[in-house]
N, C-alpha and C positions, 0 to 999 in steps of 0.2 A: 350441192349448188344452193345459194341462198337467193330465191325471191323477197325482192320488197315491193311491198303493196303501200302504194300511198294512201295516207289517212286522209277524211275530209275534215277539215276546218270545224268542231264542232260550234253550232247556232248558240247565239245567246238564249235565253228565254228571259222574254219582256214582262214585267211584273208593273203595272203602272194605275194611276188613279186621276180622275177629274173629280176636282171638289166641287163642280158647277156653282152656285151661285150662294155658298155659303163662307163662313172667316172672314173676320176681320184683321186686320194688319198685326195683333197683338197676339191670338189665335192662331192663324197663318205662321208666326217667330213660336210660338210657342211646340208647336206642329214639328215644324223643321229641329228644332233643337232637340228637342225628347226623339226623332228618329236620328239625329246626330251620333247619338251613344251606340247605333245597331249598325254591325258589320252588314255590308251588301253581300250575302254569299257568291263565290266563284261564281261565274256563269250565268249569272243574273242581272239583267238588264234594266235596273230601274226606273220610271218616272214619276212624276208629278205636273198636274197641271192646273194651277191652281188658278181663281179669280185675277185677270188681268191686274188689280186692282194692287194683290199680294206679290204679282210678280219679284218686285226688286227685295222684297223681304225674304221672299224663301229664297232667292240667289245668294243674296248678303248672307244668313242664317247656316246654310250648308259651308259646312266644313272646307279649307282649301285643300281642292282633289278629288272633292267626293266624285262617285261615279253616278251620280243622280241626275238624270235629265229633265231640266224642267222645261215649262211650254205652257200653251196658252191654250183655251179653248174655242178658239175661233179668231177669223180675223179677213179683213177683204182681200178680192184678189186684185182691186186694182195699184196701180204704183201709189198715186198721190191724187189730190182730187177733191173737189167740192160733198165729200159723202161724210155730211156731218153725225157726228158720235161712234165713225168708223176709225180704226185704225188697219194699216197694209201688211202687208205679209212682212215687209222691209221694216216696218217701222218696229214689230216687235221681235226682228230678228238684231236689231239695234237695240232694243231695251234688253239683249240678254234670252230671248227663248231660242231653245235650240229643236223643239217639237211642236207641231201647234194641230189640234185637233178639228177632223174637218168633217160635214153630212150627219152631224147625229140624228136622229131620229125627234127629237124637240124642236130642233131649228127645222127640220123637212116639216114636222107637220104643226108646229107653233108659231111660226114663224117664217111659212112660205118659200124655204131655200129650194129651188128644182134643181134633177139632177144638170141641168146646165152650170150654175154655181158653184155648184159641188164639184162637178168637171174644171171650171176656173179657177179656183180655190185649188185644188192639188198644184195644178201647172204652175201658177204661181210661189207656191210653197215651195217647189223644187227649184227653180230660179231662186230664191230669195235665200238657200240653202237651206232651208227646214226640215227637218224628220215631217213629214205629214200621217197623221193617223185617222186613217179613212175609214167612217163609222157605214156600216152598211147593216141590211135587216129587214125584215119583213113586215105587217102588222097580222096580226091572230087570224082574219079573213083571209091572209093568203097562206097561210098555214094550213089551216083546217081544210080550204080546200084543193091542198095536197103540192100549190104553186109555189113552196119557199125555195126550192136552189134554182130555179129560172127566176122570179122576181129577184133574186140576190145578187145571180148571175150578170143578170142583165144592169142592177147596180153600179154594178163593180166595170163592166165594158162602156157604161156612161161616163164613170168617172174618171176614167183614164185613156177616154178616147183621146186628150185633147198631150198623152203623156211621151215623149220618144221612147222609143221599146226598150232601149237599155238603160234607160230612170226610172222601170220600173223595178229595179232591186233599189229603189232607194226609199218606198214607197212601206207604210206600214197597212195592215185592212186588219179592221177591227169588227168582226160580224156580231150584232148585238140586234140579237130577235126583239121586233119591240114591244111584242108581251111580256117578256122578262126581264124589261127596264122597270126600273122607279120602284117605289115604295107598296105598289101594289100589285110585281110584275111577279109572276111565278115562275121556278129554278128552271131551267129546260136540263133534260135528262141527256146524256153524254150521246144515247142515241138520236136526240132531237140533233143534235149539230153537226156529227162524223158526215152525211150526205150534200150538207149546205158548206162546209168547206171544201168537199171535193168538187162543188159547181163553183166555188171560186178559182179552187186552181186551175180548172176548168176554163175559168173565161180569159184567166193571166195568161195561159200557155195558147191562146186564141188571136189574144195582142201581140204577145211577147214569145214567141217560142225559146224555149230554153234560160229562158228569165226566171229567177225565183222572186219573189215577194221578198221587202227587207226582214218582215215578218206576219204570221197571219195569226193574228190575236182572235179569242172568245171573248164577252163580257156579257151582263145579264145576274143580275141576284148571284154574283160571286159571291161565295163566304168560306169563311174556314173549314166549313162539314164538307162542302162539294167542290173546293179546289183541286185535293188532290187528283178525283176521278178526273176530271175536267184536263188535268193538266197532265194528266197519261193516254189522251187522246193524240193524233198526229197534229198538233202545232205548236204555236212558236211564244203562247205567253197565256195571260191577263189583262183583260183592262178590265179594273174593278171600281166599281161606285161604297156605298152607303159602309162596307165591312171593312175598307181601309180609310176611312173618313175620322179616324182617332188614327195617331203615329205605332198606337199597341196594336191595331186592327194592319197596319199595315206592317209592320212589324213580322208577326204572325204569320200574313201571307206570304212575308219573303222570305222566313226557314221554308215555311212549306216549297216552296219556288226551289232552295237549296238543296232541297231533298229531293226534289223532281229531275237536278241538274245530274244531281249523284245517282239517282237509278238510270237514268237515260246512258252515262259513260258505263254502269256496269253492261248494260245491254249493250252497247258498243263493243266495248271490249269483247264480251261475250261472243258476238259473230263476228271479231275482226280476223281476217285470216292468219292462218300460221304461216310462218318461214319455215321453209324445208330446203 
């Protein structure tokens, strides 16, 4: 007698970059074209999210077909409106973004975003049809004193209060400790994060029972040397700053990402059951 065991759907893994506030328009074309030439490996989910500014340049610049998602890094929640030097969710889902990044840790503490915002901003993003990538994270003070996957927790249940349960698979969370942001931010070890994603799925499956995340990204002084550990942990990508910030630095990160796709299918296979 022959059992068949249905397979699950193997996940993408998200490989993705925000240039934040750097490139200019010439920079930005030049960026896109030189990653033009690199296959996206199977199974790899790529973005970009470059300066609003570059938008229509890296859309134009990629190749017809690519499988590159580009996005914005920020954007209001409201429809339309008197909110001058804002643009809507709507507005840059019409300029072309198909991702837009949302709660990073600059805008929370530079820029006064609360998680009420960051709650409006999802909800909107999901209306406007947007990939949303929800930056969540802790600062060094609630590390140290031992509160990172309840402050993260509790993040992640703010910002999707406002979300219907089954949009939450539509939804990306990007935990990025905020010691290990920026140019002065130090690597976190694979054990620093393995606890504070299981307090997010933690808080998903609180809202959402039986809901997955579209994916649950790490980010934080990514680079070439700590990718691979990083991305043999249980989740679903990347989102990397300053090491994919050259098209060769990004490049780099998505063999590695290729290689992470190909051990994860040998492990699959590995425990898939026999037919007998």
């Amino acid at each position: 007698m022959t059992v068949l065991h249905a397979r699950t759907e193997p996940r993408p893994l998200w490989l993705g970059t925000s240039w934040k506030m750097t490139k200019t328009l010439a920079e930005s074309r030049a960026y896109v074209e030189e990653l033009g030439h690199t296959v996206v490996p199977e199974g790899v989910q790529a973005f970009l999210l470059p300066p609003l500014t570059s938008l229509h340049v890296v859309l134009d610049a990629l190749p017809t077909g690519s499988p590159v998602l580009v996005g914005v890094q920020n954007a209001h929640w409201g429809p339309d409106g008197p909110m001058t030097g804002e643009v809507s969710m709507t507005q840059v889902r019409d300029a072309g973004a198909q991702v837009v990044e949302i709660g990073h840790s600059e805008r929370r503490g530079l820029l006064g975003e609360t998680d009420e915002m960051v709650a409006a901003k999802v909800a909107a993003a999901l209306d406007a049809g947007l990939v949303p990538v929800l930056c969540v994270g802790e600062p060094w003070s609630v590390r140290s004193a031992g509160r990172a996957d309840a402050y993260v927790a509790d993040q992640v249940r703010s910002a999707l209060a406002d979300v219907d349960p089954d949009d939450v698979s539509r939804v990306v969370v990007a935990y990025e400790p905020v010691w290990a942001i920026g140019e002065g931010g130090r690597a976190a070890e694979p054990a620093d994060v393995v606890g504070v994603l299981d307090a997010i799925r933690g808080a998903v499956a609180d809202l959402a029972p039986g809901v997955r995340l579209r994916a649950l990204l790490y980010g934080g002084s990514v680079t070439t040397e700590n990718a691979t550990d990083l991305l043999d942990l249980d989740l679903d990508g990347l989102f990397v700053g300053r090491a994919a910030w050259t098209a060769a630095g990004f490049t780099a990160l998505l063999s590695l990402g290729g290689r992470a796709v190909d051990r994860r299918d040998e492990l699959s296979s590995t425990h898939q059951p026999r037919s007998r």
